[in-house]
C-alpha positions as CSV (number, residue, x, y, z in Angstrom):
1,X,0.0,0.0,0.0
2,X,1.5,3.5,-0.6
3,X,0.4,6.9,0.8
4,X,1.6,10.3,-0.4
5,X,2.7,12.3,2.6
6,X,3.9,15.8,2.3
7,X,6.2,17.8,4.3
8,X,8.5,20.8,3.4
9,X,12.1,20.3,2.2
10,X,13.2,21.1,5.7
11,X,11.2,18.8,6.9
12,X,11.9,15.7,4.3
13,X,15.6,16.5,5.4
14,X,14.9,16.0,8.9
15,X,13.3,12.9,8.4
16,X,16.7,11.4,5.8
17,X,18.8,12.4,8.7
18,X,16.9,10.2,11.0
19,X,17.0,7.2,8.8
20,X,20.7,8.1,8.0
21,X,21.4,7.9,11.9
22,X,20.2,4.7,12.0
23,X,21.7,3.2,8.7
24,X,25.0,4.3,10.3
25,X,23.7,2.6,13.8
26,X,23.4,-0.6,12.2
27,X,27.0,-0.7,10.2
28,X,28.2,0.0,13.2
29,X,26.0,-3.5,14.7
30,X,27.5,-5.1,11.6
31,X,31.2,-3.9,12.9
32,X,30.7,-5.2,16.1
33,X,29.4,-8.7,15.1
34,X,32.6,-8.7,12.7
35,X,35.1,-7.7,15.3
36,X,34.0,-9.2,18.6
37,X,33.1,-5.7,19.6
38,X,33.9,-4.5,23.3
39,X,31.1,-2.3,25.1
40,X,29.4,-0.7,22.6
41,X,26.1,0.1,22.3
42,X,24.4,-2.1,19.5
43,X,21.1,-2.9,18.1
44,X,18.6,-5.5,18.3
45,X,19.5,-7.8,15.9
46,X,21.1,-11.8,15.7
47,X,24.2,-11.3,13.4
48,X,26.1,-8.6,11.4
49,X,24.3,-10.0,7.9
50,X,21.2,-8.7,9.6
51,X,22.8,-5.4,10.8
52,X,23.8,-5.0,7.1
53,X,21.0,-5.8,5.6
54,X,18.5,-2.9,7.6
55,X,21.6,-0.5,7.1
56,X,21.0,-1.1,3.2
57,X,17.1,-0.9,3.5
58,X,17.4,2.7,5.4
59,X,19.4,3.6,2.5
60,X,16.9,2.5,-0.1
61,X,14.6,4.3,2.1
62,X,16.3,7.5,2.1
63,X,17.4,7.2,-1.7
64,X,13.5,6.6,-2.5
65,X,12.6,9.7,-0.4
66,X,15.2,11.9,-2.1
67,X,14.3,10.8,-5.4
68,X,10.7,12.2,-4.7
69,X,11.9,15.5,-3.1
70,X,14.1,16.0,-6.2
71,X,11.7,15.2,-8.9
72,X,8.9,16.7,-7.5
């Protein structure tokens, strides 16, 4: 199901920075799974594969979202 939602380019920008954040949150999840990470704080997840893989789907988000803002 999609929904149109609209919000000012201030706005869509605070809402890609969110979802940046937590892309970055989750490579670092990823990082720590890899390394045998010390006392950081990590998400919620079983294993780095699927740190990496909701790092990549906050990217596709915020690529998709961009995409709109840009084209209008």
């Amino acid at each position: 199901m999609k929904k149109q939602i609209e919000l000012d380019e201030i706005d869509w920008g605070q809402v890609i920075d969110g979802l940046e954040c937590r892309a970055w949150q989750y490579d670092r999840t990823a990082h720590y799974y890899d390394t045998d990470g010390g006392d950081e704080c990590i998400e919620e997840v079983s294993s780095a594969n699927e740190a990496r893989n909701l790092a990549a789907w906050y990217r596709r988000i915020v690529k998709d979202i961009q995409k709109q803002v840009r084209d209008g």
